[in-house]
Backbone as CSV, one residue per row, in Angstrom:
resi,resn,N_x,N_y,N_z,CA_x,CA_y,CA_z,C_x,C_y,C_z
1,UNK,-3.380,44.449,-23.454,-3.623,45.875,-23.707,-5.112,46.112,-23.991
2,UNK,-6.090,45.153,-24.696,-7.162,45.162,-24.938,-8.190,44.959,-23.865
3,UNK,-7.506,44.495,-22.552,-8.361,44.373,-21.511,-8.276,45.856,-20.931
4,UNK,-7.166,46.364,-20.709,-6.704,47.473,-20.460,-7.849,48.700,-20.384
5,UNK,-7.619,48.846,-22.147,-8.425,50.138,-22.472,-10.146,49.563,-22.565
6,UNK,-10.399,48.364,-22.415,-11.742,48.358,-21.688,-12.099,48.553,-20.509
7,UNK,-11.277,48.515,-20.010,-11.125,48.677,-18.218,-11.163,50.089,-17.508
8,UNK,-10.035,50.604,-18.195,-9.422,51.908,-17.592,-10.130,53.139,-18.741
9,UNK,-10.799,54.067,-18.376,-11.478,55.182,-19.316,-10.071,55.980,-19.546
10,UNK,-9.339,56.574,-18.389,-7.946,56.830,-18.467,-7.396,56.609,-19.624
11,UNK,-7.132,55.709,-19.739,-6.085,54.978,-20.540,-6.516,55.128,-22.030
12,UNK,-7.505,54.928,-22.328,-8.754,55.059,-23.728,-8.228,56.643,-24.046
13,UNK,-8.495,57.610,-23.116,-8.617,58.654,-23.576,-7.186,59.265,-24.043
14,UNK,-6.026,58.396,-23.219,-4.865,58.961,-23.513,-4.223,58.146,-24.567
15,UNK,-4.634,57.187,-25.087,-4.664,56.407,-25.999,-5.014,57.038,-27.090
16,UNK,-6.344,57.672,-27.513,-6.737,58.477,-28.556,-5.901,59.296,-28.992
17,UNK,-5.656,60.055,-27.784,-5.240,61.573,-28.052,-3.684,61.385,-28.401
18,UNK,-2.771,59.908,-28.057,-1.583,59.990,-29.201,-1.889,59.597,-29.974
19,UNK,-2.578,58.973,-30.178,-3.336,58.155,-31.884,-3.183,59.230,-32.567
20,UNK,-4.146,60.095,-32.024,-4.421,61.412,-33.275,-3.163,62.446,-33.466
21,UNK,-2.357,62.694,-32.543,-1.194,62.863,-32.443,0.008,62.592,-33.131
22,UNK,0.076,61.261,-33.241,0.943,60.421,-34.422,0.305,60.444,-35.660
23,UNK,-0.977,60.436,-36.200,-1.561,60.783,-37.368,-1.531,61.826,-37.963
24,UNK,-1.049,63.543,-37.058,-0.501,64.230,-37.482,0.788,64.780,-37.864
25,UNK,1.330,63.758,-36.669,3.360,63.790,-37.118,3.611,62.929,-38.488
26,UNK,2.932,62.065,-38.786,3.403,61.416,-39.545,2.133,60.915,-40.930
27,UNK,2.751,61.814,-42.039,1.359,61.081,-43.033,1.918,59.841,-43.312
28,UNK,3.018,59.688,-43.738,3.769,58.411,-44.325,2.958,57.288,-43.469
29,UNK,1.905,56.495,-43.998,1.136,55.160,-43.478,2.493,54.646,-42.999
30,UNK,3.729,53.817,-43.346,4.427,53.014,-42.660,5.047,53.868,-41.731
31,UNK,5.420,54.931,-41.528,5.730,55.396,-40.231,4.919,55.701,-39.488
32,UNK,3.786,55.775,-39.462,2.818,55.743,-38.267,2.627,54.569,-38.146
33,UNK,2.718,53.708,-39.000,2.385,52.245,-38.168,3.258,51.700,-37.282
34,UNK,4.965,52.008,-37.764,5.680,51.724,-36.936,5.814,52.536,-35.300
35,UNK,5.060,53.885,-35.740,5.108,55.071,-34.278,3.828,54.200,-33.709
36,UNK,2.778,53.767,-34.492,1.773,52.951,-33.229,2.448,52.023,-32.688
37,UNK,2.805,50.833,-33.363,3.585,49.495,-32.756,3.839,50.162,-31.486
38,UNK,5.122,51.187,-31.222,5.724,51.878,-30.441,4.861,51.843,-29.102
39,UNK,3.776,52.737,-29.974,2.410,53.363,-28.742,2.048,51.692,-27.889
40,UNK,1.866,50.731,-28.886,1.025,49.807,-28.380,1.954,49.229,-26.935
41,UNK,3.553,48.862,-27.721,4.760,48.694,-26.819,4.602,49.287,-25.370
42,UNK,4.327,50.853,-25.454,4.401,51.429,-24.054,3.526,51.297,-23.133
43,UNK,2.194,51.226,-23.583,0.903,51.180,-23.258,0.685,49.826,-22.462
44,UNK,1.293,48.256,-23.397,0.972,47.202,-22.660,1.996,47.120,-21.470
45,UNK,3.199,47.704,-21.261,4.346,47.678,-20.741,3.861,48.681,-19.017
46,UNK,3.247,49.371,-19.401,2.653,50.439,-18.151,1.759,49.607,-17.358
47,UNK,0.329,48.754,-18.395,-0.645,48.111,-17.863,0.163,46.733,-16.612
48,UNK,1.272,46.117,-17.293,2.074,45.107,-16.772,2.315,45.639,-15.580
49,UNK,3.023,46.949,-15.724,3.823,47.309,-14.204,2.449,47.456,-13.048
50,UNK,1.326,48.502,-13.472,-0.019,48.242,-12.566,-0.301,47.109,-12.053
51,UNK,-0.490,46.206,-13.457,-1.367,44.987,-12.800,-0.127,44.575,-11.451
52,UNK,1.240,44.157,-12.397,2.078,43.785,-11.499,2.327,44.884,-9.576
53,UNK,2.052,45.964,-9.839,1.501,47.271,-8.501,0.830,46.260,-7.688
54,UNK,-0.504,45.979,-8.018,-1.591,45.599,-7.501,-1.403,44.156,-6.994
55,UNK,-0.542,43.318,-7.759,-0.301,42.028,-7.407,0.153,41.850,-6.125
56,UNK,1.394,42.861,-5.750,2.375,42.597,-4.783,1.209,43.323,-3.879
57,UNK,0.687,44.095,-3.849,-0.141,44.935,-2.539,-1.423,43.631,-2.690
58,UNK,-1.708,42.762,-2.942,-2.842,41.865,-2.758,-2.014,40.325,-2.126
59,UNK,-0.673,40.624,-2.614,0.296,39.481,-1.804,0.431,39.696,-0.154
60,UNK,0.930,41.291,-0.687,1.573,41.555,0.961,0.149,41.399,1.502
61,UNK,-1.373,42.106,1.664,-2.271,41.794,2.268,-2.699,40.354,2.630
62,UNK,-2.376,39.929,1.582,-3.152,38.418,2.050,-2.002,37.723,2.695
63,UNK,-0.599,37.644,2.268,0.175,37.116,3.602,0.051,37.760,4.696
64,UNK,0.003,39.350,5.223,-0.534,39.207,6.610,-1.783,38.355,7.076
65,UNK,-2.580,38.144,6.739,-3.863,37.937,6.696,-3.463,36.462,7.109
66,UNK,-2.871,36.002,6.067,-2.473,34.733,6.180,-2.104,34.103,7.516
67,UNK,-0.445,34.846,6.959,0.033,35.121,9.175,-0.536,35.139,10.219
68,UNK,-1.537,36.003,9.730,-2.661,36.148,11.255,-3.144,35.062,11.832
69,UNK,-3.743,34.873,10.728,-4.220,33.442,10.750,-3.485,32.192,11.564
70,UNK,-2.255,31.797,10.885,-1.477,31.125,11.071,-1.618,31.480,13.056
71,UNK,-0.606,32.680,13.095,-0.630,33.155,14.297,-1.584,32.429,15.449
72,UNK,-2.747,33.070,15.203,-3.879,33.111,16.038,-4.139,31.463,16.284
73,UNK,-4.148,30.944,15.299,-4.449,29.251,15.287,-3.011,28.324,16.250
74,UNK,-1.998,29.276,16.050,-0.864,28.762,16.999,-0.863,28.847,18.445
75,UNK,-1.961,30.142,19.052,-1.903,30.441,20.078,-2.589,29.681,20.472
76,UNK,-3.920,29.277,19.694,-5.288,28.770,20.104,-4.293,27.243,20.589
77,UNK,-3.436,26.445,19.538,-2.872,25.176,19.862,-2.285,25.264,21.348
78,UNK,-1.925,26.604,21.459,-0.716,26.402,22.695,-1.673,26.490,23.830
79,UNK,-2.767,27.356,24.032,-3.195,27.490,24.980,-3.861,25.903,25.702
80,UNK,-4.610,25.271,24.164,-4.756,23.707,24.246,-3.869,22.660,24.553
81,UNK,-2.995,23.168,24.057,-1.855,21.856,25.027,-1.448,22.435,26.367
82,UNK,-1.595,23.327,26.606,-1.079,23.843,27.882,-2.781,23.210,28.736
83,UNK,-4.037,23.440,28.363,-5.007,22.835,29.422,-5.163,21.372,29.847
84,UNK,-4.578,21.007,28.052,-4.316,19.923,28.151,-3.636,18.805,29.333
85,UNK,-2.112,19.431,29.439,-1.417,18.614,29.655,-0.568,19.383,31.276
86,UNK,-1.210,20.165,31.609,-1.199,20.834,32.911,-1.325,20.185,33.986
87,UNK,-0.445,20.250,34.724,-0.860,19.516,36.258,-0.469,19.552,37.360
88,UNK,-1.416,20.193,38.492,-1.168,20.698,39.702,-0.322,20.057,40.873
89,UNK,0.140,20.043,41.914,0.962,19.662,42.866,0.676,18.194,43.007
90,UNK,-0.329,17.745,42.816,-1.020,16.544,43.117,-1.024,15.649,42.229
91,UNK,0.237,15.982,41.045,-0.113,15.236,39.657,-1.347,15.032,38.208
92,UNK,-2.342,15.738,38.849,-3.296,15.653,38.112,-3.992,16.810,37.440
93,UNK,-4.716,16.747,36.263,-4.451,18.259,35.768,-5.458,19.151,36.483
94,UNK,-4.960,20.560,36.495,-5.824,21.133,37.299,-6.253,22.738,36.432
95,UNK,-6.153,22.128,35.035,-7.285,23.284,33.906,-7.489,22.630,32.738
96,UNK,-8.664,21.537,33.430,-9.536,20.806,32.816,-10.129,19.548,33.938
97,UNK,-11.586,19.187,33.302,-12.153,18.013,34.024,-10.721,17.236,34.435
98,UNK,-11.066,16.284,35.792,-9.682,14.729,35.573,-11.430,13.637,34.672
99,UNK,-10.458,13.135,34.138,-11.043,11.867,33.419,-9.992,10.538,34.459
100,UNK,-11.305,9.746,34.055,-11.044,8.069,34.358,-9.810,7.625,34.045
101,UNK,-9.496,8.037,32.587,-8.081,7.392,31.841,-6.891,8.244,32.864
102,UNK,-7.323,9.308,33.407,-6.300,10.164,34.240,-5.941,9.112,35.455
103,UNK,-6.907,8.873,36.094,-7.229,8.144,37.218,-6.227,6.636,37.162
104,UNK,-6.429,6.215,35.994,-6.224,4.682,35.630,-4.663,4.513,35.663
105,UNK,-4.000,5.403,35.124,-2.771,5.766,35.411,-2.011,5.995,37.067
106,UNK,-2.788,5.745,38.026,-2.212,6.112,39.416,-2.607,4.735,40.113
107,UNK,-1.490,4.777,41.217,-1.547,3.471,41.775,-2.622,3.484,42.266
108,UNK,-3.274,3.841,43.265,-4.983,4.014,43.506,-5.723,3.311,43.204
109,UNK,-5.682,3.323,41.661,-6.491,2.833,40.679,-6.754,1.013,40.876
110,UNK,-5.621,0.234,41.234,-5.415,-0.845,41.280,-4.859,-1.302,42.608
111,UNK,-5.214,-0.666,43.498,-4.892,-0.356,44.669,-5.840,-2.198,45.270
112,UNK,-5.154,-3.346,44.702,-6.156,-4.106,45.554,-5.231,-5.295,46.540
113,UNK,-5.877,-6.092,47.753,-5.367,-6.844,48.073,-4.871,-7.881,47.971
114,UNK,-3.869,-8.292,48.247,-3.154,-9.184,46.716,-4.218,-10.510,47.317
115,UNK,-4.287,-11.151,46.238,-5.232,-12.374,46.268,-5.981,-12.050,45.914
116,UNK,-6.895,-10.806,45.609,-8.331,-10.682,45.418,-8.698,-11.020,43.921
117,UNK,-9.545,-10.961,44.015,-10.488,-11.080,42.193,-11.358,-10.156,42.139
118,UNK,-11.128,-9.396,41.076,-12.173,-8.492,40.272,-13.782,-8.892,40.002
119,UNK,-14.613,-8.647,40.727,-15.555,-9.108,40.205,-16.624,-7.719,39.248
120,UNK,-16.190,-6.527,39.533,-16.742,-5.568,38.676,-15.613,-4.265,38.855
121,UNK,-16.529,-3.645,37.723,-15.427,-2.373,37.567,-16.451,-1.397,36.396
122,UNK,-16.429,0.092,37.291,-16.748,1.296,36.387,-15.765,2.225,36.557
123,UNK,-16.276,2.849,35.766,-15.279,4.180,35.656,-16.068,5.520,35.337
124,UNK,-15.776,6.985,35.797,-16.654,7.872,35.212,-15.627,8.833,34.990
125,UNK,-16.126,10.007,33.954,-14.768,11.128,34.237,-16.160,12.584,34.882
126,UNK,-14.845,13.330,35.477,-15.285,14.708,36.267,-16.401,15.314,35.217
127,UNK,-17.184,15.840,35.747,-18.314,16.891,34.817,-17.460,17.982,34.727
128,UNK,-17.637,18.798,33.414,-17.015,19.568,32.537,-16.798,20.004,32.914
129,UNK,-17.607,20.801,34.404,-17.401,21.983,35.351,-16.815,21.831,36.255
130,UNK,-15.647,21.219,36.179,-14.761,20.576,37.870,-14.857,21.910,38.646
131,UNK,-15.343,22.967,39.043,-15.238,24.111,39.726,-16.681,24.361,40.297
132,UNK,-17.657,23.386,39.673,-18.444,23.552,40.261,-19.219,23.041,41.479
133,UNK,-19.954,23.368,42.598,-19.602,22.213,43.939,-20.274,21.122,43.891
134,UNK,-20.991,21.222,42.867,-22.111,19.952,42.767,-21.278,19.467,41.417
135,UNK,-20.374,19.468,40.997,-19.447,18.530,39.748,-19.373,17.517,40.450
136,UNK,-19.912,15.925,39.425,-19.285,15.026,39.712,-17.854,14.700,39.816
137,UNK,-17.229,13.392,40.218,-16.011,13.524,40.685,-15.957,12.414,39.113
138,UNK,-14.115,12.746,39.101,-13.775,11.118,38.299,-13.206,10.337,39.107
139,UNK,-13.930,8.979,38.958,-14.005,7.839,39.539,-13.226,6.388,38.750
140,UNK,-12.947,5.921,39.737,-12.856,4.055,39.406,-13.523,3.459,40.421
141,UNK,-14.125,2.309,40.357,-14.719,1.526,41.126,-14.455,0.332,41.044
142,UNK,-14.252,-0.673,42.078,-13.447,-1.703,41.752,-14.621,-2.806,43.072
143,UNK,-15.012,-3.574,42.377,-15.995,-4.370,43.530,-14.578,-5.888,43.314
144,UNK,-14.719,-6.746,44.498,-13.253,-7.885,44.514,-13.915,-8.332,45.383
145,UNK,-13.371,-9.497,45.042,-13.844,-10.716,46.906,-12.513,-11.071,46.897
146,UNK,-12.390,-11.328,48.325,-10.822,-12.184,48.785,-11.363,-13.096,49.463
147,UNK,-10.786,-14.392,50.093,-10.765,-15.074,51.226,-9.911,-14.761,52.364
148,UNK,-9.356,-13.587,52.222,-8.884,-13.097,53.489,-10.089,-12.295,54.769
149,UNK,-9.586,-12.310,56.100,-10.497,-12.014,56.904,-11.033,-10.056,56.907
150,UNK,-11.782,-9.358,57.492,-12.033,-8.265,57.009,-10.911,-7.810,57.952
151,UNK,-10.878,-7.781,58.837,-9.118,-6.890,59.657,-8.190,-7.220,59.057
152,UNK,-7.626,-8.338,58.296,-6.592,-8.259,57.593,-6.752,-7.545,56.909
153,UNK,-7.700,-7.406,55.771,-7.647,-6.184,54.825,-7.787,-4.870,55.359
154,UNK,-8.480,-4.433,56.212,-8.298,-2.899,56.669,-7.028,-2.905,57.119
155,UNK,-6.327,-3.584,57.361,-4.934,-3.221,58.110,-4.118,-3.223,57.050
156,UNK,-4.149,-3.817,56.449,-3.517,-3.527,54.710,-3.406,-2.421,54.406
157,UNK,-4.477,-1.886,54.438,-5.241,-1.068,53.470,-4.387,0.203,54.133
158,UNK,-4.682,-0.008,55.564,-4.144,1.298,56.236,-2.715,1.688,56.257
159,UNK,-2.043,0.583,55.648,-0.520,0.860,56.051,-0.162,1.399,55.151
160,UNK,-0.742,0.236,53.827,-0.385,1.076,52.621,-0.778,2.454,51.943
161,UNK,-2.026,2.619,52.441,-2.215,4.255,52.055,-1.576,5.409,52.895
162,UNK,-1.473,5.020,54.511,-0.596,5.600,55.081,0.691,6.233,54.486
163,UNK,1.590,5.072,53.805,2.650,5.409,53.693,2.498,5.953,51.898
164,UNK,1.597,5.955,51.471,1.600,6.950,50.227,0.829,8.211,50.296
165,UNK,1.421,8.611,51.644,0.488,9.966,52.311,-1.353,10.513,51.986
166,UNK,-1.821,9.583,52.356,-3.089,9.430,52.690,-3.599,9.509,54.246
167,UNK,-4.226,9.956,55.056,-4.858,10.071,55.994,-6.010,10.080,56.342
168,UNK,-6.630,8.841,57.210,-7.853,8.809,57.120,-8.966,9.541,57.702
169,UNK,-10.187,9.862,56.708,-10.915,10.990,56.869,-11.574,11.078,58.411
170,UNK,-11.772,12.223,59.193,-12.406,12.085,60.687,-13.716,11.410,60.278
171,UNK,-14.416,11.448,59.043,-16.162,10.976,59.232,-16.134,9.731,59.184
172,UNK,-15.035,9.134,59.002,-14.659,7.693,58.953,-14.773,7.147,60.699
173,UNK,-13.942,7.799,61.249,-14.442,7.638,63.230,-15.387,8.317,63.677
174,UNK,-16.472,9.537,62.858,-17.653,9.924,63.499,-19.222,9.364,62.893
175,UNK,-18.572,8.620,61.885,-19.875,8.413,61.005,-19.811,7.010,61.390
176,UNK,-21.346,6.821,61.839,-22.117,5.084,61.855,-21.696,4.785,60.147
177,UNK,-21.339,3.389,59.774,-21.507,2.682,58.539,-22.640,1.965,58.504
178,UNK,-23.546,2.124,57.440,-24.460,0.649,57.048,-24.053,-0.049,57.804
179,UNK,-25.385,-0.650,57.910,-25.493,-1.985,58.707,-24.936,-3.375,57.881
180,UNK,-24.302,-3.850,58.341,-23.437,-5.066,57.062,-22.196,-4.670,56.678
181,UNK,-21.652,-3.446,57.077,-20.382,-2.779,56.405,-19.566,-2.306,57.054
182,UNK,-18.027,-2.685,56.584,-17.341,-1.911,57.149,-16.706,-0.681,56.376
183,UNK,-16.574,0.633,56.585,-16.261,1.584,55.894,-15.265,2.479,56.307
184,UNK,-14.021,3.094,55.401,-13.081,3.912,55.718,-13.012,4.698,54.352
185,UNK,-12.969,6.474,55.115,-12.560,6.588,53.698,-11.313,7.222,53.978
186,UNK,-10.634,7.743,53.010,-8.938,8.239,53.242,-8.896,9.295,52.569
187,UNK,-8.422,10.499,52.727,-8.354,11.692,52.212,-6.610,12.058,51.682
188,UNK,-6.079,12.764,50.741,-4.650,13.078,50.104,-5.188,14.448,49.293
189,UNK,-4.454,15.545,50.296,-4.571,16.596,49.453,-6.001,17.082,49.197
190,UNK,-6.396,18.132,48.305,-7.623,18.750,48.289,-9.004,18.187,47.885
191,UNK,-8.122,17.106,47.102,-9.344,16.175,46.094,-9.194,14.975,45.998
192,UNK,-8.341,14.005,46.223,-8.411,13.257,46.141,-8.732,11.866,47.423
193,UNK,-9.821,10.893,46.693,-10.546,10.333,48.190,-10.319,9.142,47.648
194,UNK,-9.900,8.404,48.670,-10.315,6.317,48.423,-10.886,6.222,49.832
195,UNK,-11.859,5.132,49.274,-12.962,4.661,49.893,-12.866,3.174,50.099
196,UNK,-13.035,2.308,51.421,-12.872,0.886,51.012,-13.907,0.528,52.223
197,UNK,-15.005,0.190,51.536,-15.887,-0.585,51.966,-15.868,-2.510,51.848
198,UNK,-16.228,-2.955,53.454,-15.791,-4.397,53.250,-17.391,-5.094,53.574
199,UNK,-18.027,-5.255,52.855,-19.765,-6.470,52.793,-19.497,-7.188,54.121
200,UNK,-19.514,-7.083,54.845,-19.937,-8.258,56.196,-20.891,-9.128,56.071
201,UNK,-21.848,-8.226,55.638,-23.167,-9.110,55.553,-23.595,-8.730,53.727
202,UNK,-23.686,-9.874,53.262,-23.863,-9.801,51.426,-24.684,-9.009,51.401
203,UNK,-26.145,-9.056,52.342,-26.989,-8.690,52.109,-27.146,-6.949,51.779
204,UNK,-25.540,-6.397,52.359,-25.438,-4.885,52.351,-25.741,-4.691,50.886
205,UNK,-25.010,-5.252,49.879,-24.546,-5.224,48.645,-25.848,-5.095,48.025
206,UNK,-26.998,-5.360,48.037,-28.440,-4.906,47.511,-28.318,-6.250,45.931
207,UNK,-28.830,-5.579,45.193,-28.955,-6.608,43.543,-27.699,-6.216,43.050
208,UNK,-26.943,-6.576,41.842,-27.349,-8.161,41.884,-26.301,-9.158,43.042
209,UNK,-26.733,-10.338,43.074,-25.681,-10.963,43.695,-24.289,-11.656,43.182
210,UNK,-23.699,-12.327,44.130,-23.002,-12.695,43.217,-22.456,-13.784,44.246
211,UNK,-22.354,-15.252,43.431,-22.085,-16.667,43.803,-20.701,-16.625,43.856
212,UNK,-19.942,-16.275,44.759,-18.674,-16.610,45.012,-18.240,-16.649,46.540
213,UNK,-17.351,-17.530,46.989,-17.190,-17.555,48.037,-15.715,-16.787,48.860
214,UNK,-16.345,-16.108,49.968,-15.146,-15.455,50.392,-15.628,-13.513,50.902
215,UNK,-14.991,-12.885,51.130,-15.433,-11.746,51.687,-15.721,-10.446,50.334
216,UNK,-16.579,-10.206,50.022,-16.399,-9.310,49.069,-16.246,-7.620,49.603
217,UNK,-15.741,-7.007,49.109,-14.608,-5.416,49.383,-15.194,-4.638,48.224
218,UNK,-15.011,-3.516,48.445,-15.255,-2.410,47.035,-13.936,-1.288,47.587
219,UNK,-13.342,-0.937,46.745,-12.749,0.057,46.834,-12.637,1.443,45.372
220,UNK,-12.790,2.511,45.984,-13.477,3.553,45.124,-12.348,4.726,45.447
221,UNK,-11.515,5.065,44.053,-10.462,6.124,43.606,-11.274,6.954,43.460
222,UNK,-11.238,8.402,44.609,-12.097,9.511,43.145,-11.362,10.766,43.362
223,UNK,-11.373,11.643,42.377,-10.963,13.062,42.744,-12.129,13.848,41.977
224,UNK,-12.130,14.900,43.114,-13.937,16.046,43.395,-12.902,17.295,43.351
225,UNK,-13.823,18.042,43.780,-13.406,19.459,43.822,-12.769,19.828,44.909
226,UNK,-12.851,19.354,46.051,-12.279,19.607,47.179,-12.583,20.650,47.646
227,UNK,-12.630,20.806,48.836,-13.172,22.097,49.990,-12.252,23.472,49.738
């Protein structure tokens, strides 16, 4: 009650004016003390119900507020798992970069001739801007030597991508290859390319070298933006 009538001028003034009020109903000191008690009774009992007014209207505001909140941060999640985990006809997502780890997951990826050995391996993921025409692609790269002959492996190569609907690109029969190389690339759908280049001559391969004997191959998973 003492915070009250420091607070509220209201309240002070209507406070007085029964004070002085009850000081005239009543000379008897113990019955005005008991008619204040009374006063004090009603007075803190009014301030309760306000403060308590104000409580629930600062609840209900701040749980909407709250909600909103809540809300808005739910949509923001959904729209993120939805770019997330989206993915176009082709398996791969198509509202967001593809990353490497996307890549690594498809047969493609390990797409090698049986016998071979790994002798290197990178990986890159798509630039942020997959929409843009100069975006890099995401890649695997897989350098292998076999001791098999180089027509055995292109004929491999061709059956099996064949029959996981791949078709090989026309610049593959209009384009000269390096000198030292044999080159095919294979096209699936809008974006996605494998590439299998076979070293004829080591010397194609530039630095560094590498001491092993037998035919060395590169074959290269990528998906670009596509035409």
């Amino acid at each position: 009650m003492r915070e009250r009538l420091r607070t509220d001028p209201e309240a002070r003034r209507s406070f007085g004016e029964v004070k002085r009020r009850l000081a005239a109903e009543h000379t008897d000191p113990e019955r005005y003390g008991r008619a204040k008690s009374d006063l004090f009774g009603s007075f803190s009992d009014s301030g309760r119900t306000a403060v308590s007014g104000v409580s629930r209207r600062a609840l209900l505001v701040g749980g909407l507020v709250v909600g909103g909140i809540a809300a808005l941060a739910a949509a923001f999640a959904g729209v993120g798992y939805y770019t997330e985990t989206s993915r176009g006809p082709d398996g791969l997502p198509d509202h967001r970069a593809v990353r490497a780890s996307d890549l690594a997951l498809r047969p493609e990826a390990t797409l090698f001739y049986p016998g071979s050995a790994v002798l290197a391996r990178a990986t890159s993921d798509q630039s942020s801007d997959p929409a843009n025409p100069i975006s890099n692609p995401a890649e695997v790269d897989s350098l292998l030597v076999t001791p098999a002959a180089p027509e055995t492996i292109s004929a491999w190569y061709a059956q099996r991508l064949a029959a996981s609907g791949w078709r090989l690109s026309p610049s593959s029969l209009t384009t000269e290859p390096p000198a030292g190389e044999l080159d095919s690339e294979w096209r699936r759908g809008r974006r996605e390319y494998f590439d299998l280049r076979l070293y004829i001559d080591r010397a194609a391969l530039g630095s560094p070298g590498y001491a092993v004997q037998g035919l060395i191959f590169r074959v290269v998973y990528l998906v670009g933006r596509g035409p």
